[in-house]
ROSELO-694449 format. One line per field, with one value per residue (C-alpha): residue in one letter; x, y, z. Coordinates in steps of 0.25 Angstrom, whole numbers. Example, Ala and Ser with C-alpha at 12.3 -4.5 7.8 and 13.67 -1.06 7.14 Angstrom:
residues 2
type a_s
xx 49_55
yy -18_-4
zz 31_29
end
This chain:
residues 270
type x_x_x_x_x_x_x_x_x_x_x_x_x_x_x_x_x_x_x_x_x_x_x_x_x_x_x_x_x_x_x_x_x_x_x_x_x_x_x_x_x_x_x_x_x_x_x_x_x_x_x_x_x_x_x_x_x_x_x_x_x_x_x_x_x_x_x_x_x_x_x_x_x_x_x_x_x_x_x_x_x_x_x_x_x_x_x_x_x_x_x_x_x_x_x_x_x_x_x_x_x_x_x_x_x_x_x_x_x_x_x_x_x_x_x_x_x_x_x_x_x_x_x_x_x_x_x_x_x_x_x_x_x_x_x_x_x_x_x_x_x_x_x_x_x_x_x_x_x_x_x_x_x_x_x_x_x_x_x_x_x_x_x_x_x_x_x_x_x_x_x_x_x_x_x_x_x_x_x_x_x_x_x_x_x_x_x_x_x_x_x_x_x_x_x_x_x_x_x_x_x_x_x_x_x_x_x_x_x_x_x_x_x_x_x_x_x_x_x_x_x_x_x_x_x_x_x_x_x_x_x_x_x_x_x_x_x_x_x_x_x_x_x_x_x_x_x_x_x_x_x_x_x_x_x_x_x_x_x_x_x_x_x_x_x_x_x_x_x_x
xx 459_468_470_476_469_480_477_478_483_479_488_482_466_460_445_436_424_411_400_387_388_396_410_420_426_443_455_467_476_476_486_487_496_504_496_485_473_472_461_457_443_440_426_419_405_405_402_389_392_395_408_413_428_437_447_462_473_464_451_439_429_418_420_406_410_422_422_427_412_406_415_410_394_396_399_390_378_381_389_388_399_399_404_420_428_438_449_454_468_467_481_476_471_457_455_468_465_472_458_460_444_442_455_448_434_441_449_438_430_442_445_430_430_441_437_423_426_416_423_421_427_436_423_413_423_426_410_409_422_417_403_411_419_425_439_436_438_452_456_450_461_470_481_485_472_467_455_443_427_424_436_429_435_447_458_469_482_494_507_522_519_534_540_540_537_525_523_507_505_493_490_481_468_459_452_437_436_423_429_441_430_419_431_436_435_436_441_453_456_469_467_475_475_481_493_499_515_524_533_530_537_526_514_516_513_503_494_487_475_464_460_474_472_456_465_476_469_460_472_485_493_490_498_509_512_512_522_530_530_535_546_550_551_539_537_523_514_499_487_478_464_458_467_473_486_498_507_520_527_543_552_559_557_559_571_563_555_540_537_524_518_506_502_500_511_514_526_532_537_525
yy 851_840_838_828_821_815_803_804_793_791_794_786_781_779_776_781_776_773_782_781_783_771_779_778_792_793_800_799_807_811_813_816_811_815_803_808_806_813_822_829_836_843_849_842_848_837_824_821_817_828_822_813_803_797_787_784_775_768_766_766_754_762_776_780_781_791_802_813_811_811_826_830_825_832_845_844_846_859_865_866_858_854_843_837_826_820_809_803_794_788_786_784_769_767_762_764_772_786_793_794_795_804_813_814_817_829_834_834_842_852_852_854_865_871_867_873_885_880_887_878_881_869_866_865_854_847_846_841_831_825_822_813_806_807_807_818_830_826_828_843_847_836_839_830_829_824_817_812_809_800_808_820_828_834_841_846_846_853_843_841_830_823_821_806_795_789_775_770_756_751_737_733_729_741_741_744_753_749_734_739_748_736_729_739_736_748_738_736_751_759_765_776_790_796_804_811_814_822_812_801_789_792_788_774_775_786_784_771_766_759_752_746_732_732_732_725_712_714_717_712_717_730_727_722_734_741_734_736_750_749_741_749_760_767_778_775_765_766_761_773_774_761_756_750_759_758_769_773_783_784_795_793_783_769_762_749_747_744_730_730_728_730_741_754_763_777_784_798_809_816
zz 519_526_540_548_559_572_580_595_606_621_632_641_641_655_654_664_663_651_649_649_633_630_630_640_649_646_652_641_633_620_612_599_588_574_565_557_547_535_531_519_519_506_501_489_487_477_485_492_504_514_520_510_517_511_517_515_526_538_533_539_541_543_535_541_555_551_562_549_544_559_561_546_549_563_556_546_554_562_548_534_528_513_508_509_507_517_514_528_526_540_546_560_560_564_578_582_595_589_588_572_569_579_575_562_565_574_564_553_562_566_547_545_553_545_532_533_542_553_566_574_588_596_605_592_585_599_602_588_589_603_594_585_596_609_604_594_602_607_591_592_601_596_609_620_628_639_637_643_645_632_627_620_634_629_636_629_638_639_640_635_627_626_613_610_599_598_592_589_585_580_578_565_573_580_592_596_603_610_611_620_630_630_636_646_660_670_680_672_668_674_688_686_680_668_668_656_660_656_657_648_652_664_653_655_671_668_656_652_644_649_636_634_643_635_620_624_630_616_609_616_605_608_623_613_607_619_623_611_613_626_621_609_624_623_635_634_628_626_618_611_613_614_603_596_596_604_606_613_616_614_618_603_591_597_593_591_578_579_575_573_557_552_564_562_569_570_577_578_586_592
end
């Protein structure tokens, strides 16, 4: 069984406030987006290890924090589930900000229910996804969403989404997560709410991130690219997550060439 897990950006990121279990309470958009992860599971009653990974394109540095084997393991305990294979060829770069690890922990949930014929129902697998991490659930209904709490709150939402072009750059560094919240500061967080227009040249006045001014005083490369963006006439313009991808928005295929070598970069239609 192949499958194909998509990535997601941020439409805005406004941060409410921390929890008392170390996590931090969202408002943000999610959206998702037409680059995937390959999967392929297949049963091998063969090997003795019940969930046995392989890896191809961006590797891992820790293969045993893998989210696939955390969905698989999760499983595992409430169902019988013999023993498979799984090759993952990552095109979603780790650290990137595009929820890649947490796309594939939800869509190895939604296969595994298939593959073994479990009949789990959309409130079973989102119980188990928000288990494995709070942007897992958003991946279960995989639509534009409105999200928020720790992010495991997901709303689907109805909404003409306009027909654009959609650049993401990705420098060749990643960000820690935990390194740009341990240096947030409330005091310096946007004031304002989030709006999601129909209009999108109104997104620039309406949405924004509040970890941007955090990653790019860390990283003011990240700012540079921005710019760039807005220069090559992006609508909008907007780091993902909390990093470290740069997107914008185009109305069609800019005219000017990406300069940037090395990076990661994807662009289409969507």
């Amino acid at each position: 069984m192949i499958f194909y897990s998509n990535a997601k950006i941020n439409l805005g990121l406004e941060i409410i406030s921390k929890r008392e279990d170390g996590l931090h309470n969202i408002n943000s958009f999610f959206l998702p987006i037409p680059t995937s992860d390959v999967i392929e599971i297949k049963k091998d009653l063969s090997i003795n290890e019940k969930c046995l990974i392989s890896y191809s394109g961006f590797l891992f540095e820790n293969n045993s924090d893998d989210l696939i084997l955390k969905a698989y393991n999760l499983l595992s305990k409430d169902h019988s589930l013999s023993s498979i294979k799984v090759h993952l060829h990552k095109n979603i770069p780790i650290g990137s900000g595009l929820g890649g690890g947490s796309s594939n922990a939800s869509h190895m949930l939604i296969a595994l229910n298939q593959f073994f014929d479990l009949n789990l129902d959309l409130k079973t697998l989102l119980k188990y996804a928000s288990l494995i991490g709070s942007d897992c659930p958003f991946f279960i209904y995989n639509c534009l969403s409105h999200v928020t709490g720790n992010g495991s709150s997901v709303k689907p939402i109805t909404f003409n989404m306009p027909r654009c072009y959609l650049v993401i750059i990705k420098p060749n560094f990643n960000i820690s997560t935990s390194d740009i919240f341990s240096n947030f500061c409330f005091d310096k967080k946007s004031n304002k709410s989030l709006v999601l227009s129909d209009d999108i040249n109104q997104w620039k006045n309406n949405l924004y991130n509040d970890l941007e001014s955090v990653a790019f005083s860390l990283f003011p490369e990240l700012k540079d690219i921005k710019i760039q963006l807005y220069n090559m006439g992006a609508n909008f313009a907007s780091m993902t997550g909390s990093g470290s991808s740069i997107y914008g928005f185009f109305n069609n295929k800019p005219s000017k060439k990406i300069f940037y070598k090395n990076y990661w970069i994807w662009e289409g239609y969507i």
